[in-house]
N, CA, C and O atoms as a printed pandas DataFrame, in Angstrom:
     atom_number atom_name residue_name chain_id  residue_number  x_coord  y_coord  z_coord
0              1         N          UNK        A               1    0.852   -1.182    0.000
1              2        CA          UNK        A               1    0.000    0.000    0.000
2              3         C          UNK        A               1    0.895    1.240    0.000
3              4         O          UNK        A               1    1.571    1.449    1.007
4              5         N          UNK        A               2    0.976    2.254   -1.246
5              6        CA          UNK        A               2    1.141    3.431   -0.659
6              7         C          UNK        A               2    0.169    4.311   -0.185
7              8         O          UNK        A               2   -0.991    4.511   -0.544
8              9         N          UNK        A               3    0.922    4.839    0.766
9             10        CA          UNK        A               3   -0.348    6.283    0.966
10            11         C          UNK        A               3    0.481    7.787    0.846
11            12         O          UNK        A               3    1.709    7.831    0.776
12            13         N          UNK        A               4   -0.103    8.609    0.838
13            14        CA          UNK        A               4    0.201   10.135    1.510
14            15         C          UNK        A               4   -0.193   10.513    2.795
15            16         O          UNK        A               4   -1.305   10.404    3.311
16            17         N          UNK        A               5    1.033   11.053    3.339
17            18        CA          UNK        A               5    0.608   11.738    4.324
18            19         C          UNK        A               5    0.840   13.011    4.137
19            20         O          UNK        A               5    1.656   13.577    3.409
20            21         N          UNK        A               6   -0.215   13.544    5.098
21            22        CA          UNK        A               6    0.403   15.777    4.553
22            23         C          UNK        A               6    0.054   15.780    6.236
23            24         O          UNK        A               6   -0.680   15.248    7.069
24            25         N          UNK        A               7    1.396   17.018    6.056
25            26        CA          UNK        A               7    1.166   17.711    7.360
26            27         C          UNK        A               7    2.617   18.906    7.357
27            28         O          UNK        A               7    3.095   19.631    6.485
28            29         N          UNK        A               8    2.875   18.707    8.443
29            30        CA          UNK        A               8    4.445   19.580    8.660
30            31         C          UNK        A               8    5.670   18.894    9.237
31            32         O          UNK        A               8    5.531   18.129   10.192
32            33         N          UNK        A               9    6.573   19.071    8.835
33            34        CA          UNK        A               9    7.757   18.315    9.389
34            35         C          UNK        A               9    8.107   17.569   10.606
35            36         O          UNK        A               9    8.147   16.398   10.982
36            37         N          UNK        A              10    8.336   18.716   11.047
37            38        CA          UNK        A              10    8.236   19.146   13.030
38            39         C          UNK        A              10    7.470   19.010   13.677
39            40         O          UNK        A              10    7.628   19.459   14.812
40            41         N          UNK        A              11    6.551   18.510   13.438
41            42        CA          UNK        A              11    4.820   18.994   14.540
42            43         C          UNK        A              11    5.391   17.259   15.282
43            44         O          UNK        A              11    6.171   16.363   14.957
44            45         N          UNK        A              12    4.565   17.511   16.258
45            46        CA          UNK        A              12    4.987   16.250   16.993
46            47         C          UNK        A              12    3.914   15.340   16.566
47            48         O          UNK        A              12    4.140   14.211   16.133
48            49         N          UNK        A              13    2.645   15.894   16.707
49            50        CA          UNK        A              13    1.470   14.621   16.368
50            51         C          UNK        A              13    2.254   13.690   14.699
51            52         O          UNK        A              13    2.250   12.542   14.254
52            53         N          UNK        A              14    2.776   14.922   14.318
53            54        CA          UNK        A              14    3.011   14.530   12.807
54            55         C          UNK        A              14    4.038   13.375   13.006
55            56         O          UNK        A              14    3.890   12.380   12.297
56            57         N          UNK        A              15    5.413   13.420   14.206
57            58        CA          UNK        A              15    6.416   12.408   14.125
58            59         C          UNK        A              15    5.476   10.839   14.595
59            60         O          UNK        A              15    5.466    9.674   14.198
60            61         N          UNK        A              16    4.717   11.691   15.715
61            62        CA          UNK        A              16    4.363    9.998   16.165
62            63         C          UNK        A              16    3.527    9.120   14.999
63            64         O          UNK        A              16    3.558    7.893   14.906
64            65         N          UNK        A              17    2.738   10.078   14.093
65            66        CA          UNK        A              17    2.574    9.309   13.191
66            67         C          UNK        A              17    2.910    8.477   12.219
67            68         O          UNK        A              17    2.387    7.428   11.843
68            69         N          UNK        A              18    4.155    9.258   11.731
69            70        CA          UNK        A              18    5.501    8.666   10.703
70            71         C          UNK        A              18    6.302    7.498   11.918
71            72         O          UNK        A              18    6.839    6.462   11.525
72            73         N          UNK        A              19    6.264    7.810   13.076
73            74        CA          UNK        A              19    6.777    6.648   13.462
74            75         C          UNK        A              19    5.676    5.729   13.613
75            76         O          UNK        A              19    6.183    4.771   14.197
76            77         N          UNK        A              20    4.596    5.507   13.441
77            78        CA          UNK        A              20    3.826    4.282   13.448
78            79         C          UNK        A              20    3.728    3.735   12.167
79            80         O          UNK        A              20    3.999    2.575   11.856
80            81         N          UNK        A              21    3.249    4.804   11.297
81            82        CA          UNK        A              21    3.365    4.385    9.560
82            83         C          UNK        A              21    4.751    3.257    9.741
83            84         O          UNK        A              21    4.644    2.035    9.644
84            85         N          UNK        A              22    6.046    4.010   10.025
85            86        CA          UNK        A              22    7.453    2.919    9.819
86            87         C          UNK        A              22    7.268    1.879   10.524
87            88         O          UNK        A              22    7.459    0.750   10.071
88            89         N          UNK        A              23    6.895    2.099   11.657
89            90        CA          UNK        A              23    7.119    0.607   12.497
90            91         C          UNK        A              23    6.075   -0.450   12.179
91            92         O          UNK        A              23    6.265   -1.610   12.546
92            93         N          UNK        A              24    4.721   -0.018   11.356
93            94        CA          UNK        A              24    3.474   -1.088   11.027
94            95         C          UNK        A              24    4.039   -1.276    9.335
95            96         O          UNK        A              24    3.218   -1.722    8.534
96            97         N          UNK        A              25    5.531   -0.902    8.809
97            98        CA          UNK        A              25    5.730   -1.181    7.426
98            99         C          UNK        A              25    4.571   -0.925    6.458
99           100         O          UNK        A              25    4.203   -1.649    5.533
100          101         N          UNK        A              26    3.976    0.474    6.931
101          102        CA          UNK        A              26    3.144    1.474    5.852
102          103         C          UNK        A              26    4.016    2.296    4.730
103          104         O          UNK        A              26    4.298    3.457    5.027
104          105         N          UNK        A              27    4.382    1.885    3.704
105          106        CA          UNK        A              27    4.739    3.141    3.209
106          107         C          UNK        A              27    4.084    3.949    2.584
107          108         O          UNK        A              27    2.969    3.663    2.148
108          109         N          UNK        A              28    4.728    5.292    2.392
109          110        CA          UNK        A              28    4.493    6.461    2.439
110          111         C          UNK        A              28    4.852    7.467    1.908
111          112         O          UNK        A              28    6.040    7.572    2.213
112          113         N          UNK        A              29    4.506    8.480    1.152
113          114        CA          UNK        A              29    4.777   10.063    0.548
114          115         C          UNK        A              29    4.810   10.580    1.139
115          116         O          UNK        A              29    3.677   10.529    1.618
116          117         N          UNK        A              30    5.697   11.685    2.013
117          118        CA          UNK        A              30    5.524   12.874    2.856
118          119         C          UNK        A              30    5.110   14.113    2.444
119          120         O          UNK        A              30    6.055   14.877    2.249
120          121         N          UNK        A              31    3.933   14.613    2.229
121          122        CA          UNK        A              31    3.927   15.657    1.550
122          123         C          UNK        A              31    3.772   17.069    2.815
123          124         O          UNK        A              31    2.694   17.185    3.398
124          125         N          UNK        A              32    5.072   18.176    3.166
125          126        CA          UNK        A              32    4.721   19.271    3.791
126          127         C          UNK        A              32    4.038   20.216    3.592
127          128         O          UNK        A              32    4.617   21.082    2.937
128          129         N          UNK        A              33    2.896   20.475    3.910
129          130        CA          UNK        A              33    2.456   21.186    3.551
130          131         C          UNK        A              33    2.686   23.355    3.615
131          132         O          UNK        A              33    2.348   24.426    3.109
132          133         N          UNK        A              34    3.536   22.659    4.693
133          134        CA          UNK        A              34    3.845   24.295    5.350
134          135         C          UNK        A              34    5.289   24.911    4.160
135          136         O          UNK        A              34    5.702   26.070    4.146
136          137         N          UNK        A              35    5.773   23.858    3.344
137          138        CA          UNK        A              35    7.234   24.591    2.739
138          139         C          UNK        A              35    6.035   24.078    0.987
139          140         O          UNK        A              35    5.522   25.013    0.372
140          141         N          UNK        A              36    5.882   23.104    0.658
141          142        CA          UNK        A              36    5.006   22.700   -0.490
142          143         C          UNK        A              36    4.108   23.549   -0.654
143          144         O          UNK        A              36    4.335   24.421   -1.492
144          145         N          UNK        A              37    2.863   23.575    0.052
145          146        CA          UNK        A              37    2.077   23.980   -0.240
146          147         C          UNK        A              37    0.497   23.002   -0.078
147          148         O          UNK        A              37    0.486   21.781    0.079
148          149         N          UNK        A              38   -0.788   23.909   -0.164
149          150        CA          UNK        A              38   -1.520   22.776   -0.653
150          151         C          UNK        A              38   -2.523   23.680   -1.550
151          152         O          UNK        A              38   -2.850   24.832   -1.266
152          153         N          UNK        A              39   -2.926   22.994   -2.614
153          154        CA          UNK        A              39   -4.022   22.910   -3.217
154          155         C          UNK        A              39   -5.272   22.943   -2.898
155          156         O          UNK        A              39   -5.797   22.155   -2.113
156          157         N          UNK        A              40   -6.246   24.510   -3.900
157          158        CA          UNK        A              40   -7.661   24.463   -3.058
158          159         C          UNK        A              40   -8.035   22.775   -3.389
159          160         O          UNK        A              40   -8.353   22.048   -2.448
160          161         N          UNK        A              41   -7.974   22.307   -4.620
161          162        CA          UNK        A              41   -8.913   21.298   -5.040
162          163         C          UNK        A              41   -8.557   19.889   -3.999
163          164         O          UNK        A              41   -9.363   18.959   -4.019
164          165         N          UNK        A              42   -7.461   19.811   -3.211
165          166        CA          UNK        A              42   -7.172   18.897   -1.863
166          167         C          UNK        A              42   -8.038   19.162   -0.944
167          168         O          UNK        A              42   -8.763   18.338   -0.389
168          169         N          UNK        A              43   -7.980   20.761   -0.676
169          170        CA          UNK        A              43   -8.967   20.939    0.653
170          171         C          UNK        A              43  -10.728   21.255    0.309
171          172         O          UNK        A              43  -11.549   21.512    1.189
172          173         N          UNK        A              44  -10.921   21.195   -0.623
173          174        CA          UNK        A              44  -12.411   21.028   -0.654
174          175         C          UNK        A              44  -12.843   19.610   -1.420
175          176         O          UNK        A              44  -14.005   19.352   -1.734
176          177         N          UNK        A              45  -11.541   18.614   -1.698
177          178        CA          UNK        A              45  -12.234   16.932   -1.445
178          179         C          UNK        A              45  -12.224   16.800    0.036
179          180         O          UNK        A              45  -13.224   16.299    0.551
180          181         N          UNK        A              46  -11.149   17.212    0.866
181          182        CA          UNK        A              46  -11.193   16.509    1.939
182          183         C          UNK        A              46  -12.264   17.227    2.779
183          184         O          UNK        A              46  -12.890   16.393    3.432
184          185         N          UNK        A              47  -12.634   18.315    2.961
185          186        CA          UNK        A              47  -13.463   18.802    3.433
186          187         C          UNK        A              47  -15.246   18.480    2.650
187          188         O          UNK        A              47  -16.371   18.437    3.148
188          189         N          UNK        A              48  -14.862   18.357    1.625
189          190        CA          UNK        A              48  -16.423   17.119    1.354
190          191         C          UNK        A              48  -16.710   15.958    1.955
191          192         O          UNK        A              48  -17.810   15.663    2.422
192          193         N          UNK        A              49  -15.176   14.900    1.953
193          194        CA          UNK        A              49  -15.258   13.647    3.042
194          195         C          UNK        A              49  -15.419   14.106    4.610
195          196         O          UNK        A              49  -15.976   13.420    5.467
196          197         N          UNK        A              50  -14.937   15.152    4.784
197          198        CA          UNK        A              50  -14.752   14.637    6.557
198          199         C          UNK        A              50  -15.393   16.112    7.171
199          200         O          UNK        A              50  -15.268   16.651    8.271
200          201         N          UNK        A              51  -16.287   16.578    5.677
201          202        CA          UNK        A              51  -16.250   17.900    6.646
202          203         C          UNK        A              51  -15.129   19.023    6.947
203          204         O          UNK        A              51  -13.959   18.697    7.148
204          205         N          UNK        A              52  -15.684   20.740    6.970
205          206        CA          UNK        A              52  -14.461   21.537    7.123
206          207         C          UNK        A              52  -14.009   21.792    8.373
207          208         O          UNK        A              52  -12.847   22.109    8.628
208          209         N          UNK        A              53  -15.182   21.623    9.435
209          210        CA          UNK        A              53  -15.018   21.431   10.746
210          211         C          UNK        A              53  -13.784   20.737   11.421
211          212         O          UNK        A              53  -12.990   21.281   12.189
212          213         N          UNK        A              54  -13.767   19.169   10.906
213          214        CA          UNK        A              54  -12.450   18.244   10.966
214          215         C          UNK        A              54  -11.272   19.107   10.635
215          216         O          UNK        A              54  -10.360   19.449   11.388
216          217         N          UNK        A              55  -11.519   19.500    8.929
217          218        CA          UNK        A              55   -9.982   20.061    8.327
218          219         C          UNK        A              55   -9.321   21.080    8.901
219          220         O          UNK        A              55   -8.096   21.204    8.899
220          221         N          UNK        A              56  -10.384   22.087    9.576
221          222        CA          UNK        A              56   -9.780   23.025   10.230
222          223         C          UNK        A              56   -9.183   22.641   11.535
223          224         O          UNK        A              56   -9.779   21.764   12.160
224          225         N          UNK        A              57   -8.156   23.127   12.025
225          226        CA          UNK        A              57   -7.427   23.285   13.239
226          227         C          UNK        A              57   -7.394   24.672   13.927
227          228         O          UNK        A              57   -6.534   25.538   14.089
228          229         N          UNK        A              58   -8.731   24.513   14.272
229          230        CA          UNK        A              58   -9.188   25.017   15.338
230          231         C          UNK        A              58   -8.279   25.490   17.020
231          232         O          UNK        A              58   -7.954   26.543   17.568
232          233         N          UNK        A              59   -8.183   24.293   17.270
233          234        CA          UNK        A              59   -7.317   24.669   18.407
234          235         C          UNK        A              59   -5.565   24.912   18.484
235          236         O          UNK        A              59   -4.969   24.746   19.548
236          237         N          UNK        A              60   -4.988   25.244   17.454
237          238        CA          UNK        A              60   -3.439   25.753   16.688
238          239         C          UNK        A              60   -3.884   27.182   17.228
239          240         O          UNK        A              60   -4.881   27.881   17.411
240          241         N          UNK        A              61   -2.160   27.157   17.400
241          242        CA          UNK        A              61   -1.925   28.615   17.578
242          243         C          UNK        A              61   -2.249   29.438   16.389
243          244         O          UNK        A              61   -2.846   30.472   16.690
244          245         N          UNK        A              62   -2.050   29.291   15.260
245          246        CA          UNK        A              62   -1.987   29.858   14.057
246          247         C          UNK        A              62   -3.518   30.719   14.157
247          248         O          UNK        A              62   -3.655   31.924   13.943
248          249         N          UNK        A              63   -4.596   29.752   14.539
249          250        CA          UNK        A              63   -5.658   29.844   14.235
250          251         C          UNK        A              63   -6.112   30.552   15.354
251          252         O          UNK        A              63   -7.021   31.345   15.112
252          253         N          UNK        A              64   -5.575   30.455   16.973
253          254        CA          UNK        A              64   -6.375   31.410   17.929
254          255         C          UNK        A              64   -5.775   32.303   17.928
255          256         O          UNK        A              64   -6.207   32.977   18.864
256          257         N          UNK        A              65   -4.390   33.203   17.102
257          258        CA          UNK        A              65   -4.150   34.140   16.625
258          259         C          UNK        A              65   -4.909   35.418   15.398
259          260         O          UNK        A              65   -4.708   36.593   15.089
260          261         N          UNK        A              66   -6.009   34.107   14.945
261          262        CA          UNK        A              66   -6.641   35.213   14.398
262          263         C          UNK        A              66   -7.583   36.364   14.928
263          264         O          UNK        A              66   -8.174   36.211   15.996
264          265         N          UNK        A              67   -7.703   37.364   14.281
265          266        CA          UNK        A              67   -8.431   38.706   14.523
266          267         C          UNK        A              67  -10.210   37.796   14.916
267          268         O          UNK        A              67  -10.617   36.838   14.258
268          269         N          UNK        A              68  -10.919   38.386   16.024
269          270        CA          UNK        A              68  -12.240   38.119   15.938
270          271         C          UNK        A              68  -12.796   37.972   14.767
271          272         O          UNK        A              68  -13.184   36.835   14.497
272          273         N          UNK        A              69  -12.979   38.980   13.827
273          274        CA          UNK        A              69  -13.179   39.047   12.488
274          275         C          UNK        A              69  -13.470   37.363   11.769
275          276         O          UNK        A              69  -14.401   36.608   11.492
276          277         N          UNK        A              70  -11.592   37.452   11.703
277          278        CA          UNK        A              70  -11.083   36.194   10.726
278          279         C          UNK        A              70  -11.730   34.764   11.507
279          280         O          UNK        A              70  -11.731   33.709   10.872
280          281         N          UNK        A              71  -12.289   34.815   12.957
281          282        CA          UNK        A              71  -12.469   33.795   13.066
282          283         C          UNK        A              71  -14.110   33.358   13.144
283          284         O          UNK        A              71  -14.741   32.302   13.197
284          285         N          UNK        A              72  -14.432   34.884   13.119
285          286        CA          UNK        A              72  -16.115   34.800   13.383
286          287         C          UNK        A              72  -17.016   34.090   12.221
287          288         O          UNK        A              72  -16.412   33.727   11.211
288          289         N          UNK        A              73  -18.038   33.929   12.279
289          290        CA          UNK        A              73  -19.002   33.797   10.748
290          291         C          UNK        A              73  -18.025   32.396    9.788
291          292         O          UNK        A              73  -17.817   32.588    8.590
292          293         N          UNK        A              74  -17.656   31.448   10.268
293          294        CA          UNK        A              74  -16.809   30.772    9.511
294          295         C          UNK        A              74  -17.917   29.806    8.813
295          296         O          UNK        A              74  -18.821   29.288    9.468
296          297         N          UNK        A              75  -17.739   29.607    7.325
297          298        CA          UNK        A              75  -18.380   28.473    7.076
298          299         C          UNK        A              75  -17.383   27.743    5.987
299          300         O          UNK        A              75  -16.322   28.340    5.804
300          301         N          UNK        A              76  -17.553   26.721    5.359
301          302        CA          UNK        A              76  -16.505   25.837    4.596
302          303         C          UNK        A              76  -15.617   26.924    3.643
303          304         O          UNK        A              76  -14.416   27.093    3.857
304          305         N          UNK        A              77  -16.213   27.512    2.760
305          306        CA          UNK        A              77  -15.240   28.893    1.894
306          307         C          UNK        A              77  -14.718   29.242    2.664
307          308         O          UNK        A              77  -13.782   28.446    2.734
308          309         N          UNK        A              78  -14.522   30.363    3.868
309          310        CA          UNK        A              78  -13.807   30.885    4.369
310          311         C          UNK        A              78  -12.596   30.328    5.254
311          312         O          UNK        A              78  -11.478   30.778    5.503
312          313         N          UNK        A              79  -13.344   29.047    5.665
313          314        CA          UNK        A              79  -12.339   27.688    5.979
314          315         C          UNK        A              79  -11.123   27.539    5.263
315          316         O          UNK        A              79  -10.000   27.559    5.768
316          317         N          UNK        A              80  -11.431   27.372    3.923
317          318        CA          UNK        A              80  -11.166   26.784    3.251
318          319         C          UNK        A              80   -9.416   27.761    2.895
319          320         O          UNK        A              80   -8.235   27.415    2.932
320          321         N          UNK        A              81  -10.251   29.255    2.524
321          322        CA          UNK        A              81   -9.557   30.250    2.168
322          323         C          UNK        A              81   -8.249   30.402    3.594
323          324         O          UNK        A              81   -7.030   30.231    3.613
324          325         N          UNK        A              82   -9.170   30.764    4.553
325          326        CA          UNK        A              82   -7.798   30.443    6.318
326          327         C          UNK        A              82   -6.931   29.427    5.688
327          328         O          UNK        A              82   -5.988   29.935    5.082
328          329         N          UNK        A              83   -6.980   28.054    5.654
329          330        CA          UNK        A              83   -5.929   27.081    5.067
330          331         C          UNK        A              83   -4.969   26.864    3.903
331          332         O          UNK        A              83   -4.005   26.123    3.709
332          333         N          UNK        A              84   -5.778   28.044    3.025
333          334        CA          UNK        A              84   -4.630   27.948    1.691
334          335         C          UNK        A              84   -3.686   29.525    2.548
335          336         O          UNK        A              84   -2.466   29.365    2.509
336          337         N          UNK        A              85   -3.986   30.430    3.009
337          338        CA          UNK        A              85   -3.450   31.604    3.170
338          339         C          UNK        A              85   -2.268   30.861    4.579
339          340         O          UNK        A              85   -1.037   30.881    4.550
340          341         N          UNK        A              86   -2.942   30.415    5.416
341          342        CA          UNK        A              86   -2.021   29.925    6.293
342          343         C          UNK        A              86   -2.173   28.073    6.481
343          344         O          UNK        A              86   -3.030   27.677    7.270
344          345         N          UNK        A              87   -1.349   27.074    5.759
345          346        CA          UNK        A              87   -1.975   25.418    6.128
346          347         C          UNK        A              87   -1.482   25.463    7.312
347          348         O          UNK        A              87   -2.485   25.049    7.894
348          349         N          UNK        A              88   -0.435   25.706    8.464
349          350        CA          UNK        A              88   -0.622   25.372    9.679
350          351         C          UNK        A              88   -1.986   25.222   10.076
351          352         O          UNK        A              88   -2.161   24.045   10.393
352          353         N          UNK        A              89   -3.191   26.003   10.217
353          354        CA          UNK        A              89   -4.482   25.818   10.297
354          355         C          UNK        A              89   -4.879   24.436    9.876
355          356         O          UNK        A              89   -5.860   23.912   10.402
356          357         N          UNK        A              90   -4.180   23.812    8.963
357          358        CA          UNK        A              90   -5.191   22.368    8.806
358          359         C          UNK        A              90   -4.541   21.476    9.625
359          360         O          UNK        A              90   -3.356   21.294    9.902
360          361         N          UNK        A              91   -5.788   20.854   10.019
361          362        CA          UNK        A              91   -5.588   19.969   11.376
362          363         C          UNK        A              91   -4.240   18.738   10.559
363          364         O          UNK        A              91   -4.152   18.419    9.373
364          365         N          UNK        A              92   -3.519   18.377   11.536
365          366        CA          UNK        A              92   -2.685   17.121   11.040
366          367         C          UNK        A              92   -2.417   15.825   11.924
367          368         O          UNK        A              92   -2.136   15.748   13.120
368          369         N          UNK        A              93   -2.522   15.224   11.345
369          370        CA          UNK        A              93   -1.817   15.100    9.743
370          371         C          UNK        A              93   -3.472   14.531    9.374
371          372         O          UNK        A              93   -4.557   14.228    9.871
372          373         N          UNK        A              94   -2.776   14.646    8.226
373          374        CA          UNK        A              94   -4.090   13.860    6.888
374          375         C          UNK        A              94   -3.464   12.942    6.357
375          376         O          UNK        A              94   -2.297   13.169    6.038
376          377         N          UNK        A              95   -4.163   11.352    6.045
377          378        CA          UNK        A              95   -3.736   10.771    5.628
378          379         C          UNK        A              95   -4.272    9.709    4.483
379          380         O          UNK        A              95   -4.995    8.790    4.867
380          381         N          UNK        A              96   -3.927    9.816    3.062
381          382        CA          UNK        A              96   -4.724    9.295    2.470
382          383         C          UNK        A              96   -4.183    7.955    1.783
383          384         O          UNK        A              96   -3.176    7.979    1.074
384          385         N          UNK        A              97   -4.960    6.698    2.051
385          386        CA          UNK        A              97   -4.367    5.399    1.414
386          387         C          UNK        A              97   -5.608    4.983    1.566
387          388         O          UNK        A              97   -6.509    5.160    2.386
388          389         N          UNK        A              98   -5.349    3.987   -0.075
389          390        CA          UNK        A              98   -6.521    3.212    0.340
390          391         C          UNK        A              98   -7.873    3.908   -0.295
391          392         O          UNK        A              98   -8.754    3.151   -0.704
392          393         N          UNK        A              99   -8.000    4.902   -0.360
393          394        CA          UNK        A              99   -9.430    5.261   -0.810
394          395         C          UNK        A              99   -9.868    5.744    0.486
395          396         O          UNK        A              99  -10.931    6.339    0.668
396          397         N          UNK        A             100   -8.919    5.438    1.478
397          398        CA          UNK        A             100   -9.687    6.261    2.875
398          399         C          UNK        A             100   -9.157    7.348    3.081
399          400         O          UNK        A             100   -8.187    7.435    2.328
400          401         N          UNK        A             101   -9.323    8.706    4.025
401          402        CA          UNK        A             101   -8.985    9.288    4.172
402          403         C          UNK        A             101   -9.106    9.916    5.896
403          404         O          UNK        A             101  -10.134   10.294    6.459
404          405         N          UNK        A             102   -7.623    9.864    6.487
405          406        CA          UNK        A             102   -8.009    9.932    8.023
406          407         C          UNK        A             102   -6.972   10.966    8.146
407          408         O          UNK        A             102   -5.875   11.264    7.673
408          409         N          UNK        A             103   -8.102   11.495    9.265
409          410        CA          UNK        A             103   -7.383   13.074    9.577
410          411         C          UNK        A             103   -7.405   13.142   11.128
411          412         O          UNK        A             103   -8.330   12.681   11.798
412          413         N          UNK        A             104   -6.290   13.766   11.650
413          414        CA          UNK        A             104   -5.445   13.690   12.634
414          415         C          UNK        A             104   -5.063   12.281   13.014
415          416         O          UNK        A             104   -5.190   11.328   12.245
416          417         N          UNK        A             105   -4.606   12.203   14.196
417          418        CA          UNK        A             105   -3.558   10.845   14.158
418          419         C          UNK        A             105   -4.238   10.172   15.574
419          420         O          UNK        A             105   -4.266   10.993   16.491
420          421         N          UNK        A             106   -4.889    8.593   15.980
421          422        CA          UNK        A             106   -5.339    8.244   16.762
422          423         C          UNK        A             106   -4.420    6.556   16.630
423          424         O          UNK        A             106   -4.794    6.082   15.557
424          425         N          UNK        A             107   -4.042    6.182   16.888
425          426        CA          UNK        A             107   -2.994    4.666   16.767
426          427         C          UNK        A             107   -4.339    3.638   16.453
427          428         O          UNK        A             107   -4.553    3.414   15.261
428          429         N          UNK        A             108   -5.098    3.112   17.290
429          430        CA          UNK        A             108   -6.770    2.106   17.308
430          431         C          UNK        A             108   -7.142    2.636   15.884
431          432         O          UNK        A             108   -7.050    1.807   14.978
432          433         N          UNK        A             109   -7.574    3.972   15.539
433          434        CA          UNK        A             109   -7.796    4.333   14.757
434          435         C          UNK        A             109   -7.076    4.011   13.012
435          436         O          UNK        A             109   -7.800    3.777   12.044
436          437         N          UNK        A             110   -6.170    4.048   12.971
437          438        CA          UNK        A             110   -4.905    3.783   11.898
438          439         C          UNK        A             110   -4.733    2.493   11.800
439          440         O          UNK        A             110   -4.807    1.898   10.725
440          441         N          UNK        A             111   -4.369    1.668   13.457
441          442        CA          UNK        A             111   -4.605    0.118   12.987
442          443         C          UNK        A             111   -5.985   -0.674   12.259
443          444         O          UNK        A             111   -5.951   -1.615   11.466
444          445         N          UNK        A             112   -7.037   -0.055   12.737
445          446        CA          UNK        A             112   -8.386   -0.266   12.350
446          447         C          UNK        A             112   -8.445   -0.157   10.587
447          448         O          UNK        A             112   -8.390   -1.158    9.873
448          449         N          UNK        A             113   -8.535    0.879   10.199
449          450        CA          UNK        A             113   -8.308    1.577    8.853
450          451         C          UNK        A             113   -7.573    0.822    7.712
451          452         O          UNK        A             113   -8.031    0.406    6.647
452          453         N          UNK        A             114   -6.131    0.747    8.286
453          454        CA          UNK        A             114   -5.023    0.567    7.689
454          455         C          UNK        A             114   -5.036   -1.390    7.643
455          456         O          UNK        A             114   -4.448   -2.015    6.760
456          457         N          UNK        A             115   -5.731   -1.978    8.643
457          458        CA          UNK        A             115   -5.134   -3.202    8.704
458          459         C          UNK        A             115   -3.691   -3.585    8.703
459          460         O          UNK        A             115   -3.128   -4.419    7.995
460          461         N          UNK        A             116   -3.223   -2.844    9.598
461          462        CA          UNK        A             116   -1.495   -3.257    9.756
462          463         C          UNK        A             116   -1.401   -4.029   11.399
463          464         O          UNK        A             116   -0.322   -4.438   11.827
């Protein structure tokens, strides 16, 4: 199986994940999103599957740095728009194999999914 994972280098949720991917012999694409980039047409599939609620990262600094404004009245567009202007905001990691697609990182969860 390959999959992708997106997220950011450094983030810690992000290592413990890459270290479970290695140790259950998942491989894997690393895609960063914070030096790469991401694509609107990524974040409004994944936010069709799982919802923008999920995609957003809500509780990131990035995101309780915003102005009242930027965080008020949010619905999927403006979601959407927060995550291409800043992706720290999208929750991580995302991970897509398989035809599934799982966002943030839970171990039960990944073994379940993944069958590893």
């Amino acid at each position: 199986m390959q999959a992708r994972l997106y997220g950011i280098k450094n983030c810690d949720t992000m290592k413990k994940a890459r270290d479970w991917l290695d140790s259950h012999g998942v491989a894997y694409v690393f895609h960063d999103y914070k030096t790469t980039g991401i694509d609107r047409a990524h974040l409004e599939a994944w936010c069709r599957e799982a919802g923008w609620e999920t995609v957003l990262n809500r509780a990131g600094t990035t995101f309780k740095k915003l102005s009242d404004e930027d965080r008020g009245n949010l619905d999927q567009d403006k979601a959407i728009a927060l995550m291409l202007a800043q992706p720290s905001m999208i929750k991580r990691p995302v991970l897509e194999a398989d035809g599934k697609l799982l966002i943030g990182f839970k171990p039960d969860v990944y073994a379940a999914e993944l069958k590893a």
